[in-house]
N, C-alpha and C positions, 0 to 999 in steps of 0.2 A: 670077376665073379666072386672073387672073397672078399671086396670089398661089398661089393652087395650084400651079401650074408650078413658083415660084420650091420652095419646101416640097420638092415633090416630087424637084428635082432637086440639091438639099441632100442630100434622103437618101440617091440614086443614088450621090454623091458621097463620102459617109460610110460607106457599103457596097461602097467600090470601093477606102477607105483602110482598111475593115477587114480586108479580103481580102487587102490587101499586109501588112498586118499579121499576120494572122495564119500567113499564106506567110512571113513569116520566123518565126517558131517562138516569138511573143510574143501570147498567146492569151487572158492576162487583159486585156492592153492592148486586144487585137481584140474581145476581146466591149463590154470597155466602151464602145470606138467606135460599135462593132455598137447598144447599146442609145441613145446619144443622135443615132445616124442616124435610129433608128425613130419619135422625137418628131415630126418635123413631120410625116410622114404621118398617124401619131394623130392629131397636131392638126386635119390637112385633113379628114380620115375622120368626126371626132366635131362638124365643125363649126365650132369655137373659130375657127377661121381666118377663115369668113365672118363670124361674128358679129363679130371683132376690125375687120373689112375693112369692115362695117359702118358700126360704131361707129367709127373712125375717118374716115373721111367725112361726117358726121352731123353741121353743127351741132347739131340738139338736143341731140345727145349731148354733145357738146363744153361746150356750154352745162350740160348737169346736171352735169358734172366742174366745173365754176365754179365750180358753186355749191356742191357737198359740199364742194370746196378751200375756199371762200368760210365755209360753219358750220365747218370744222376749225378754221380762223384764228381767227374770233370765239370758238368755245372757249379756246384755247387762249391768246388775248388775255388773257378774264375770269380763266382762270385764275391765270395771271403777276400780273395786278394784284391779284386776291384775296390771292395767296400775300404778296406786297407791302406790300399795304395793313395785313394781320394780320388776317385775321377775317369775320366776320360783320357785316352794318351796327351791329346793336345794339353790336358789341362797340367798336367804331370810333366809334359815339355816344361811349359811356362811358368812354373811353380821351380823347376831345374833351374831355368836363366835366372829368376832372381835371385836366388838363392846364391848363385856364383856371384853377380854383382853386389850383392850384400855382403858378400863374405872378406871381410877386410880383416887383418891381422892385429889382434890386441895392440897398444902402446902400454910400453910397459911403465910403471908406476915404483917410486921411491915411495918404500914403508913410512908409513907416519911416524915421527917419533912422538908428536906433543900436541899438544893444543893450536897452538904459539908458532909452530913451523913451518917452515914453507917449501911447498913442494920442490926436489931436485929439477934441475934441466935433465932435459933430455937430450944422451950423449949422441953426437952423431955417426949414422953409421958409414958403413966404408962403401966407398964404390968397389963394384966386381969388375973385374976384367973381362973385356968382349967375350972371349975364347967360353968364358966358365959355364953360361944357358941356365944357371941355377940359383934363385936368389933365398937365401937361408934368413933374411931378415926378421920372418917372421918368428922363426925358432930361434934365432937371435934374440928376440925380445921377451918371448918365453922364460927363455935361459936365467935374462938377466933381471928377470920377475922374481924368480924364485930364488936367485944369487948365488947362482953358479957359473 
């Protein structure tokens, strides 16, 4: 009911600025006043108002707005990470496997001194013992990259 009121006398008021308006001899300006004064009455007339007045008092209501906001999010989550990720699972498997297979351990490299010089050998590494399951070669090579 007080929304009504309020609507109604919005329009009262939008129909009282179209009238000075168009009393001073600006008539496009007056109607287009004229036409967004008529909105909240339509809106009171057709309803919308109570259903809005409704629905804004309504936990449930409030509650299902949670939750459509709540799946928008989650869409819009997977999306982002799909877009991210690259793909499809399969494709993110297979993108995995090569990735492993590709992934081989630097050789580690004697500093140049000169022009003129020629690269060291390459000292050989140690065999590990059955028991050990650990091969540190890689970090091995790291190490003695950097020469330590």
């Amino acid at each position: 009911m007080l929304a009504e009121t309020i609507c109604s006398a919005v329009s009262a008021a939008g129909l009282g600025i179209a009238a000075v308006t168009a009393y001073r001899k600006r008539f496009l300006a007056a109607t287009r006043i004229l036409a967004y004064s008529l909105i909240p009455v339509g809106l009171v007339l057709t309803g919308a108002v109570a259903w809005a007045v409704d629905t804004a008092f309504s936990p449930s209501a409030w509650l299902g707005f949670g939750l459509l906001g709540g799946a928008w999010l989650l869409f819009m989550t997977t999306r982002a990470v799909e877009r991210r990720g690259g793909g499809t699972r399969k494709e993110r498997k297979a993108a995995a496997r090569a990735a492993q297979q590709e992934a081989v351990a630097p050789a580690a490299s004697a500093p140049s001194i000169g022009p003129g010089s020629r690269p060291a050998a390459q000292p050989k590494t140690k065999q590990k013992a059955a028991g050990s399951g650990e091969d540190f070669s890689d970090i091995e090579a790291i190490l003695k990259k950097h020469g330590i």
